[in-house]
C-alpha positions in Angstrom: -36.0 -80.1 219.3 -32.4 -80.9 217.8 -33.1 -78.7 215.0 -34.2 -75.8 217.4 -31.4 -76.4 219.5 -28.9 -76.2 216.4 -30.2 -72.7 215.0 -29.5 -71.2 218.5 -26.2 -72.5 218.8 -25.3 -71.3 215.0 -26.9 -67.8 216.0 -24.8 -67.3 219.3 -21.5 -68.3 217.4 -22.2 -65.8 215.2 -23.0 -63.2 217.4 -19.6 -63.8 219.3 -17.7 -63.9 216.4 -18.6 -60.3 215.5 -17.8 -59.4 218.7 -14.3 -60.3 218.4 -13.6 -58.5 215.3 -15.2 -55.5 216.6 -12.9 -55.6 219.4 -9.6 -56.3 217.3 -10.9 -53.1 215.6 -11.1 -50.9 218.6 -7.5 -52.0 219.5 -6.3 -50.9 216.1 -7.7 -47.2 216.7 -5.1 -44.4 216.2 -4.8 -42.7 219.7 -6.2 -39.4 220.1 -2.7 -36.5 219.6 -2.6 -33.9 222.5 -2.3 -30.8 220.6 1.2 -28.8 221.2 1.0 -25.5 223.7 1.8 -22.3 222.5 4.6 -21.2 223.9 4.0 -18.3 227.0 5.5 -15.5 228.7 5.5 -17.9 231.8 7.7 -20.3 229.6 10.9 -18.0 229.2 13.5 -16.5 231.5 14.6 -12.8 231.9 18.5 -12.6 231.5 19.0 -9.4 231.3 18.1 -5.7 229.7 18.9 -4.5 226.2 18.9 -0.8 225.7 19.0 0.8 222.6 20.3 4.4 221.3 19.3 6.8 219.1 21.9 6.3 216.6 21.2 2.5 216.6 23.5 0.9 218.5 22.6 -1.4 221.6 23.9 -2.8 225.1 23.3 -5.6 226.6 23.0 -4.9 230.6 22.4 -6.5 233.9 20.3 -3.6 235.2 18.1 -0.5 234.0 16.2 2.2 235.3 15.4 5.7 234.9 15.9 8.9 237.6 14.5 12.1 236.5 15.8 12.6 232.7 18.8 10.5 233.2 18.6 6.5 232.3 21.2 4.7 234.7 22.4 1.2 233.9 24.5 -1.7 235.5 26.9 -4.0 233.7 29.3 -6.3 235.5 28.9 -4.5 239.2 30.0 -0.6 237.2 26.7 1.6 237.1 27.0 4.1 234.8 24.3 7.0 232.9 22.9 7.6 229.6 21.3 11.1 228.2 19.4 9.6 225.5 17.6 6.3 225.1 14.8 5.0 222.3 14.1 2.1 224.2 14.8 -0.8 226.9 13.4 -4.2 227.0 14.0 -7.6 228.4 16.3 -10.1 227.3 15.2 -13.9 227.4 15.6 -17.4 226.9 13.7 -20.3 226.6 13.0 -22.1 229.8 14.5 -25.7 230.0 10.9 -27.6 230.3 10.9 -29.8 233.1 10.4 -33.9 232.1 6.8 -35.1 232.9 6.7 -37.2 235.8 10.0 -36.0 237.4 10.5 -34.1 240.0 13.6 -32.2 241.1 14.5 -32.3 244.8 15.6 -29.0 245.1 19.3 -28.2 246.3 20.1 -26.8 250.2 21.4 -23.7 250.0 25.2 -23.8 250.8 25.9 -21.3 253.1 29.4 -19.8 252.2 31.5 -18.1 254.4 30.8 -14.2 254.6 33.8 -12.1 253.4 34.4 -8.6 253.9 36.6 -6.3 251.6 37.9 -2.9 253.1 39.4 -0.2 251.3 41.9 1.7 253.4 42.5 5.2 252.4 45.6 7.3 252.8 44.4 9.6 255.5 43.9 6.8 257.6 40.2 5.9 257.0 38.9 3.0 255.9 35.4 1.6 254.8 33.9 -1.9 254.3 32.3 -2.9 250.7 31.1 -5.8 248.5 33.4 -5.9 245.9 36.0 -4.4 244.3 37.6 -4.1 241.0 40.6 -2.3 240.5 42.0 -0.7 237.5 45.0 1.6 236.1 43.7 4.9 237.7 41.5 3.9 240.3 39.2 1.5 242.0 35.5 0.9 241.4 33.8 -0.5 244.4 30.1 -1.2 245.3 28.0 -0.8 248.2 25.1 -2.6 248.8 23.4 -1.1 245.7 26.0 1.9 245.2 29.0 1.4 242.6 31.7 4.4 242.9 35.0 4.8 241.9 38.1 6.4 244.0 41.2 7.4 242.3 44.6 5.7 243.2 46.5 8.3 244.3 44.2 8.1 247.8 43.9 4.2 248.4 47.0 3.0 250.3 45.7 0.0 249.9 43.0 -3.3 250.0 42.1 -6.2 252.0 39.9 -8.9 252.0 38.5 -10.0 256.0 39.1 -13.1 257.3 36.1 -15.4 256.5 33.0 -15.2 258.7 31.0 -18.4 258.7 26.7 -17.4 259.5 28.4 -13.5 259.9 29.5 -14.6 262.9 33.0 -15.1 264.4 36.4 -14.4 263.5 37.9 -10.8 263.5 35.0 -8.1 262.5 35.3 -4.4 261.8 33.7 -1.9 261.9 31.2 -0.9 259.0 33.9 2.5 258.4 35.9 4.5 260.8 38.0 7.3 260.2 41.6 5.6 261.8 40.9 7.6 265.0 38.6 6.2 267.3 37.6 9.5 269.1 36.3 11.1 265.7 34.7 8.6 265.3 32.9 8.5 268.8 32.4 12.4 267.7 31.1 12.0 264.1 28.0 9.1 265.9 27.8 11.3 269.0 26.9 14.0 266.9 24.8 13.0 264.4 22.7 10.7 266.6 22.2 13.9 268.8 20.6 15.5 265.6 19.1 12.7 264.2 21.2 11.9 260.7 23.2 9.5 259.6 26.6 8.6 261.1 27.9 7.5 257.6 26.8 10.7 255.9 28.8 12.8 258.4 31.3 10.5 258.0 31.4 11.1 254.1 31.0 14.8 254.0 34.4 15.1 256.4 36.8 12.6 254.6 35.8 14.4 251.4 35.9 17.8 252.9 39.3 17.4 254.8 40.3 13.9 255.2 39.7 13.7 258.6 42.9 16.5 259.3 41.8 18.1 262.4 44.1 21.3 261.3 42.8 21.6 257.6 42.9 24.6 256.4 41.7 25.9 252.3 42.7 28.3 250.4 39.6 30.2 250.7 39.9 30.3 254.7 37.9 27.6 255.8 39.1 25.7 258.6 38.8 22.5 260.3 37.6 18.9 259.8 34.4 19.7 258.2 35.8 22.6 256.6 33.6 25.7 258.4 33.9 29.1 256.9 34.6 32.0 259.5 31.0 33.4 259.7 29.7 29.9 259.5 31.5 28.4 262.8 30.2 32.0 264.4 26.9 31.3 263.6 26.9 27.9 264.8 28.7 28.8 267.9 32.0 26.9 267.1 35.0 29.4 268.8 37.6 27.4 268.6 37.3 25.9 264.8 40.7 23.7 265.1 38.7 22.0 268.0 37.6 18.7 266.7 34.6 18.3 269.2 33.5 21.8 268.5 34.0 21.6 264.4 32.5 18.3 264.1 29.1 19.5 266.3 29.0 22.8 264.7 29.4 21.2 261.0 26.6 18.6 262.2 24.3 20.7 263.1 24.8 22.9 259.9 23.7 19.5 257.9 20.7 19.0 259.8 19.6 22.5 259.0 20.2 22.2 255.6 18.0 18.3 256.4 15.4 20.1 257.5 15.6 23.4 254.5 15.4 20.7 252.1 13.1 18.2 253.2 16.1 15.1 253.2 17.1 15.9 250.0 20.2 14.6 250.1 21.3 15.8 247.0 20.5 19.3 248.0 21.9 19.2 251.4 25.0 18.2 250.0 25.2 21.4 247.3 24.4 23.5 249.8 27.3 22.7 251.8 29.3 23.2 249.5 28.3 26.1 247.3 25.7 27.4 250.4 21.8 27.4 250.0 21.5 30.9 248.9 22.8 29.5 245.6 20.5 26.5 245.7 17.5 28.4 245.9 18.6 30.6 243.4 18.6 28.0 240.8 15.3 26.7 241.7 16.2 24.0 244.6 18.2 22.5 241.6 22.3 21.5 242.4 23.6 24.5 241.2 25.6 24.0 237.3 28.9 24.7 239.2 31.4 22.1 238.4 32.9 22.1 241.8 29.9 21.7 243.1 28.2 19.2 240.9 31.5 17.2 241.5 30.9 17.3 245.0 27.7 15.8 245.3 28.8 13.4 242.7 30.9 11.8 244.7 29.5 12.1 248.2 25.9 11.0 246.7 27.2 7.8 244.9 29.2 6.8 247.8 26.1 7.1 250.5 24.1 6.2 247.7 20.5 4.9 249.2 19.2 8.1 250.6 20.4 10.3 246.9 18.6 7.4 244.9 15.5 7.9 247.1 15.8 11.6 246.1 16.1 11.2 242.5 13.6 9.0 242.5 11.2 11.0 243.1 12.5 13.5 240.9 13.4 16.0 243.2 16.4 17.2 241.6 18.8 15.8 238.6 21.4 13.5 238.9 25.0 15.2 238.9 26.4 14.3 235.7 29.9 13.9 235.2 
C-alpha cells in the first residue's frame, strides 16, 4: 500500500512540474505586433489650392474656382482671374494624430466683438465692408464674398465702428447710404416698389453720377441716374433734375432691363450703359466696348452675389480687365 501510495505521489509531482514550465513558457511569448495603417485621405488636411500655368509656373492660393472660361482665384482677401490654367489641386498636410486614450475637451468659442469698417467716399456716400487693405493707388476692400478695389482719388477717407459685442449695441450704421437721407429713402422706396435690390440701385447711381442731383455728361444725359433725353420721355420723367422723378424713372428702367434679361445682372448692367439694342446684337453677351465692359466691371464686383450667380451659370463672360 506504501508503495502504491509513493508511485502516485512521484506521478502527480511530475505532472505539476511540467505544468510550471509550460506556463513560464507562455509568459516568455513575443506579443502579437498590430500592423501599421496606411495612411488615408481622411488622415490629411486641405490648406489650400495650387494652380498651375501653362508655362509651368505655380501659385499657391486660398481659393479656386472657375466661371465660364475664366478661372478666378483668392489669395490673402484680393480675388483676381486667370485665362489659362493646366490644372488646380489641393494642398495638404499631414494631420497631427490624436494620442490614444486622450481626449481633447474642445475650446468655447470666444465670441469677439463685431467690428465694422466703412469706407466714406468723396461725394458723400459711404458703405460698410469686412476688410480693407489699402495701398499706393487705391483700396481693395471685400464684401461678404466680393473683393474690389476703389482708386484714391474718390475715398476721403476710412473708419473702423466702434466694437459691437453679440452685433448688438453701441453706435450702428447703416449697411450704405448715399450722405443724404432722402435719396436714400428714394433709392429703397423705389426699388422695393419694383421689386430689386436697394443696393444695386444704390451702386448703379454713385457710379453713374455720384449721387449729384444736377449731373450732367457730355453726351446730354442728365440727372442722378444719368437718363438720356428720350429715355426720361419714355419713362415719363419731365423734370429729369428732379431727384424723385430721375431716381423712379431710372428704377424702373432697371427692372425692365430685370425682366429682358431674366436677372442677369451682368446684362442689365451693359444695357444701361451701352443700351440693350447693343446687347442683343452681340448675342446677350456684354458688348466688347471698353467703356462698357469697365462698367459692369466695377458695378458687378462691388454688388458681387447676384453677377457670381450669373456667371455661374454661364450666362455671360466675366468682364475682363
Amino acid at each position: 500500500m506504501t508503495k502504491i501510495f509513493s508511485i502516485v505521489l512521484i506521478a502527480f509531482l511530475s505532472v505539476s512540474a511540467f505544468g510550471q514550465k509550460r506556463h513560464k513558457r507562455s509568459k516568455s511569448a513575443p506579443k502579437e505586433q498590430t500592423p501599421a495603417v496606411a495612411p488615408s485621405p481622411q488622415n490629411v488636411t486641405i490648406v489650400g489650392k495650387r494652380i498651375t500655368l501653362p508655362d509651368g509656373r505655380t501659385l499657391e492660393v486660398d481659393e479656386v474656382w472657375k466661371q465660364g472660361d475664366v478661372y478666378w482665384y483668392k489669395r490673402g482677401g484680393v480675388i483676381q482671374s486667370l485665362d489659362d490654367v493646366t490644372r488646380t489641386e489641393n494642398i495638404v498636410v499631414a494631420a497631427k494624430p490624436t494620442p490614444t486614450g486622450s481626449a481633447e475637451t474642445p475650446k468655447a468659442a470666444v465670441s469677439t466683438p463685431e467690428k465694422a469698417t466703412i469706407i466714406y467716399l468723396v461725394d458723400g456716400a459711404h458703405f460698410k465692408v469686412d476688410n480693407v487693405r489699402e495701398t499706393d493707388t487705391g483700396t481693395w476692400y471685400n464684401r461678404g464674398s466680393v473683393a474690389a478695389f476703389i482708386d484714391k482719388e474718390r475715398i476721403a477717407r476710412i473708419e473702423v465702428d466702434a466694437p459691437r459685442p453679440g452685433g448688438g449695441g453701441g453706435r450702428r450704421i447703416a449697411d450704405w447710404t448715399s450722405g443724404n437721407s432722402s435719396i436714400d429713402q428714394l433709392i429703397r422706396q423705389n426699388a422695393n416698389q419694383f421689386g430689386l435690390d436697394p443696393y444695386l440701385v444704390f451702386l448703379v447711381i454713385e457710379q453713374e453720377s455720384h449721387f449729384h442731383v444736377r449731373a450732367l455728361s457730355p453726351k446730354g444725359a442728365r440727372g442722378l441716374m444719368q437718363l438720356m433725353p428720350g429715355t426720361a420721355r419714355r419713362l415719363g420723367v419731365r423734370r429729369p433734375f428732379d431727384a424723385a422723378e430721375n431716381i423712379k424713372g431710372g428704377t424702373q428702367y432697371l427692372k425692365e432691363l430685370m425682366d429682358m434679361f431674366r436677372g442677369n445682372v451682368n446684362l442689365v448692367l451693359a444695357s444701361y450703359n451701352a443700351g440693350e439694342g447693343a446687347v442683343l446684337k452681340y448675342g446677350r453677351n456684354v458688348p466688347p466696348y471698353r467703356e462698357t465692359r469697365d462698367y459692369v466691371n466695377k458695378i458687378s464686383k462691388r454688388y458681387g452675389l447676384a453677377a457670381r450667380e450669373a456667371t455661374e451659370n454661364n450666362e455671360v463672360p466675366v468682364p475682363r480687365r
